[in-house]
C-alpha positions in Angstrom: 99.8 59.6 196.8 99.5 63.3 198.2 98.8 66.5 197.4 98.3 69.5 199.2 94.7 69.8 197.6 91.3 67.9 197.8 91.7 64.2 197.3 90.0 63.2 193.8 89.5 59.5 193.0 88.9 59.9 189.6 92.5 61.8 188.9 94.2 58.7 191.2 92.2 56.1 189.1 94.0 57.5 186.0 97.6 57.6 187.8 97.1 53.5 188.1 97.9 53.8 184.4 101.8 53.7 184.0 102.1 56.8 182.1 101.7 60.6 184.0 100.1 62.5 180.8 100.0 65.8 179.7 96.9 67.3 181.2 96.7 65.0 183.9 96.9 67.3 186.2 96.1 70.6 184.3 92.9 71.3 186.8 95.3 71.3 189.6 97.6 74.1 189.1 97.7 75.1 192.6 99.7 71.9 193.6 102.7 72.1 195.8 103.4 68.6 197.2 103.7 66.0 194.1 104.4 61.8 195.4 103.2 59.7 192.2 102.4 56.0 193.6 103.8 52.8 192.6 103.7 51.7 188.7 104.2 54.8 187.4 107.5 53.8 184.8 107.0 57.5 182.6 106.3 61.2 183.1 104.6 62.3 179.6 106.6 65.3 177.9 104.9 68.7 179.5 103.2 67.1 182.4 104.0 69.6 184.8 105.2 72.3 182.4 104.8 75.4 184.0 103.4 74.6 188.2 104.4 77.5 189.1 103.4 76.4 192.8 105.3 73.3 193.0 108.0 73.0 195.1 108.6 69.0 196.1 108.4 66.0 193.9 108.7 62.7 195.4 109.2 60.2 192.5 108.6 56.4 192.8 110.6 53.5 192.2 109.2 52.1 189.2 109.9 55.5 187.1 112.4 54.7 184.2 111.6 57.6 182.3 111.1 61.7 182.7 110.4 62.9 179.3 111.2 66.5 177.2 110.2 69.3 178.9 108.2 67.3 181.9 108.9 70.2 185.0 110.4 72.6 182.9 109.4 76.1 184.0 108.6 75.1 188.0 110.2 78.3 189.2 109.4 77.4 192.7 110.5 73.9 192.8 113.2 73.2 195.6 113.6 69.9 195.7 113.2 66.9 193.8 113.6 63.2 195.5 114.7 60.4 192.7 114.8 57.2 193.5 117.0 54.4 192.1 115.2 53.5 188.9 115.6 56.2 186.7 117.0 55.7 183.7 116.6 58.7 181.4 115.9 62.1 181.8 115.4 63.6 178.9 115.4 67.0 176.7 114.9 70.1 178.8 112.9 67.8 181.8 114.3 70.2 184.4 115.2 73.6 182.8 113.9 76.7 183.7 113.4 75.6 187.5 115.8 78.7 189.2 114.6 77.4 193.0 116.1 74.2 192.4 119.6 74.4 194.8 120.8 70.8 194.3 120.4 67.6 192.5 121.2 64.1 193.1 121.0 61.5 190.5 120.5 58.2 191.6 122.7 55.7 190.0 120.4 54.1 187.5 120.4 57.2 185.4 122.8 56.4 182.3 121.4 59.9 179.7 120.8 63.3 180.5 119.0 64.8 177.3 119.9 68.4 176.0 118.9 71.2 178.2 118.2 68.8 180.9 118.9 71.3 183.9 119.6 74.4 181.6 119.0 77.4 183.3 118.6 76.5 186.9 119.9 79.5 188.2 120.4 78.1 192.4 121.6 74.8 191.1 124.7 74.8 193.3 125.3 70.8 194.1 124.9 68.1 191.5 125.6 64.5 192.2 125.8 62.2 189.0 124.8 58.6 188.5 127.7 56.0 188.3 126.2 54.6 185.5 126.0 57.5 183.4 127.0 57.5 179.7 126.1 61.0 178.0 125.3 64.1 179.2 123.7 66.1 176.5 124.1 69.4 175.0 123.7 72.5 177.0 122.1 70.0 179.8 123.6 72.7 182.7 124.3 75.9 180.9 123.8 78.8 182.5 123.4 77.6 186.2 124.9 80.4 187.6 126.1 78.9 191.5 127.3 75.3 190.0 131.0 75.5 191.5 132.3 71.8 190.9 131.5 68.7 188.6 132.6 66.0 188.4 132.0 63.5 185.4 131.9 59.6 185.9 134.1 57.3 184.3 131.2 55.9 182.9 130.4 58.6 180.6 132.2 58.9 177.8 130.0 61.7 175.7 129.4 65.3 177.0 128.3 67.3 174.3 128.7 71.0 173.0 127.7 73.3 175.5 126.9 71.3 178.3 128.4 73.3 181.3 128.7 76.6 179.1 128.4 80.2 181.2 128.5 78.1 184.2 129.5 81.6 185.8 130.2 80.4 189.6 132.2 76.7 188.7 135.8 76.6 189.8 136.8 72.8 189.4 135.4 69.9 186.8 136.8 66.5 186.7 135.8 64.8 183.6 136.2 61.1 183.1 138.9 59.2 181.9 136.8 57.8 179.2 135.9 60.5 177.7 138.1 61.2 173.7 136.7 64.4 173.0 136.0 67.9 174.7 133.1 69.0 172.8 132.9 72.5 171.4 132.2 75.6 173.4 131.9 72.7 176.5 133.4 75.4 179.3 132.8 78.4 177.7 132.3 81.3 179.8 133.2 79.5 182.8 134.9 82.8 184.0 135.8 81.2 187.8 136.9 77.9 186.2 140.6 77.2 188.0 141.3 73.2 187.7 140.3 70.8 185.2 141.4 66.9 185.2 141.7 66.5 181.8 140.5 62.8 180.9 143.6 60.2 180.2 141.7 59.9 176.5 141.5 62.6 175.3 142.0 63.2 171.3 140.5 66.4 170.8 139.8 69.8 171.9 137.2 71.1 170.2 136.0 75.0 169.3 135.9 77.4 171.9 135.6 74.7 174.7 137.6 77.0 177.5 137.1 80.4 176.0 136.6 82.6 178.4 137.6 80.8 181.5 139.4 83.6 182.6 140.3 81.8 185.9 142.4 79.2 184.8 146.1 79.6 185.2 147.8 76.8 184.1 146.9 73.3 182.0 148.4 70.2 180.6 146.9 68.1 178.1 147.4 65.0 178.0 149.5 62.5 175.6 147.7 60.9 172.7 145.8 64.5 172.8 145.7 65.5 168.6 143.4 68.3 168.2 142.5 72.0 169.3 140.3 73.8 167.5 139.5 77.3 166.9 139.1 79.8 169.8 139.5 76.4 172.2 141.3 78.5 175.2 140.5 82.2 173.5 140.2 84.9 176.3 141.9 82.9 179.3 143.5 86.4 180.5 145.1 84.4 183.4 146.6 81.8 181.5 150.2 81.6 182.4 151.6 78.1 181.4 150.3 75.2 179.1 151.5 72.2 178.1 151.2 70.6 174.3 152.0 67.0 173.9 154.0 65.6 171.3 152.0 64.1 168.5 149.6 66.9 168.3 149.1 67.3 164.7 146.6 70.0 164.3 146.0 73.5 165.7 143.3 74.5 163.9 144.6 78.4 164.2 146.7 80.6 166.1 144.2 82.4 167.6 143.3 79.6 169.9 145.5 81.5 172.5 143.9 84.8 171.4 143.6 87.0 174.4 145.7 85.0 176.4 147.2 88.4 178.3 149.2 86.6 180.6 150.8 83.5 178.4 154.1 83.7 178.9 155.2 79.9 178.4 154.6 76.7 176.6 155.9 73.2 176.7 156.1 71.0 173.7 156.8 67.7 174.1 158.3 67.0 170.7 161.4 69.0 169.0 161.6 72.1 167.3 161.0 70.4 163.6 157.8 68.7 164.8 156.7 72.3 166.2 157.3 73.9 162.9 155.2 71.4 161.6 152.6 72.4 163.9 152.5 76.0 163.1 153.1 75.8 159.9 156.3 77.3 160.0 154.8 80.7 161.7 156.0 82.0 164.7 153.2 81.8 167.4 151.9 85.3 167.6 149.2 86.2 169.7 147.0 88.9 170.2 146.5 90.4 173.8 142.7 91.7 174.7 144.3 95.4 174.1 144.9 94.2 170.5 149.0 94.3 170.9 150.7 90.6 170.3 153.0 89.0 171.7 154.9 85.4 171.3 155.1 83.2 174.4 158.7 81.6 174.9 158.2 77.5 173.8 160.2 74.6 175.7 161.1 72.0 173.3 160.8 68.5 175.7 161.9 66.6 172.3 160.7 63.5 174.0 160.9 59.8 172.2 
């Protein structure tokens, strides 16, 4: 073990135990230098809440779990070493921590709680586990420099929020296993210009790509049923998007609302089965300068 402050037997004596406890190191706030020894499987929820001066965590093997809240608010942590063993890191474990430039998640890691990273402003490079299977909600909103993603096959849950006013990210590929793009999931992802839309997809849900006032152009995917309300609201560079046939439900209108620059969609069934779709309305939308216009739609009529 070692620290960058007096060596105290006692305090290692209670680290032979396999849990790191809140308070374990509360007389200590000074440390800067963290490597926890052998054995260790569990960082306690709070355990390092707060250490301000810590700025290097070496975790060992034998970690499975870093609980809620267990270096949230480490505003001068830069870099956190995680070695294959991890399993879950859980419920706002990492948030707050606006030193932190990158992150690499070692492959054992198969859940990222809510609020996991959330507001680590420097974040700019995350690597994610092959094994991962959820990423909860809001786990990296509002990291501010994150400018790609991209989501193992593995996962196939990434809830509300996750990635929302990710200002800085321009390209997310999610995986293939994934059926749902949860609500609000991109929103405010204003330099957001490519997505690889996963091969599953059912639905789109509520404002998941409002706001991504980057994006240009997008086609979802066949067997895709679903968009809900607001889902690509204020996307003022929008130009072109495609709809596949078989979607059955546009959950209204104004799902395009603000789209400035829409000026064509493709539909991959016929002109009855779009009716259908809107209702029988013609698709009126509602530029940001509160005019409206109605894109031109292709009819693909496919079989």
């Amino acid at each position: 073990m070692k620290f960058d402050f007096e060596y105290d037997p006692e305090k290692v004596a209670k680290l032979a135990e396999s849990v790191v406890f809140c308070g374990s190191f509360e007389d200590t706030p000074e440390i800067k230098l963290l490597e926890l020894p052998e054995g260790i499987v569990e960082i306690a929820e709070n355990a390092f809440r707060d250490f301000e001066n810590l700025e290097e965590i070496h975790l060992p093997r034998s970690l499975r779990r870093i609980s809620a809240c267990a270096f949230s608010g480490c505003k001068n942590l830069k870099r956190v070493n995680m070695s294959f063993g991890v399993e879950e890191i859980l419920d706002e474990a990492f948030s707050s921590c606006p030193s932190l430039p990158e992150i690499t998640l070692p492959d054992s890691v198969k859940r990222i709680g809510e609020g996991a990273f959330e507001g680590c402003a420097s974040l700019s490079r995350v690597k994610m586990s092959e094994s991962l299977y959820m990423i909860g909600a809001n786990a990296f909103a509002f990291c501010f420099n994150l400018t790609h993603i991209v989501i193992p096959d593995s996962c196939v849950l990434v809830e509300f929020c996750a990635f929302s006013s990710c200002f800085s990210l321009e390209s997310v590929k999610l995986s293939s296993n994934m059926q749902l793009i949860d609500e609000s999931l991109f929103e405010g992802c204003r330099s957001l210009k490519e997505v690889d839309l996963p091969t599953k997809l059912v639905k789109i849900g509520r404002r998941a790509f409002k706001g991504c006032s980057s994006l240009a152009q997008i086609i979802l995917p066949v067997g895709t049923m679903s968009i809900g309300f607001d889902a690509f609201a204020d996307c003022a560079s929008l130009l072109r998007i495609a709809l596949p046939k078989g979607l059955s439900d546009m959950e209204d209108e104004d799902i395009f609302g603000g789209c400035d620059s829409l000026s064509d969609i493709s539909f991959g069934g016929s002109n009855a089965e779009w009716d259908t779709l809107t209702r029988g309305k013609v698709l009126t939308l509602r530029r940001s300068d509160g005019t409206l216009h109605s894109p031109k739609v292709t009819f693909m009529n496919l079989k």
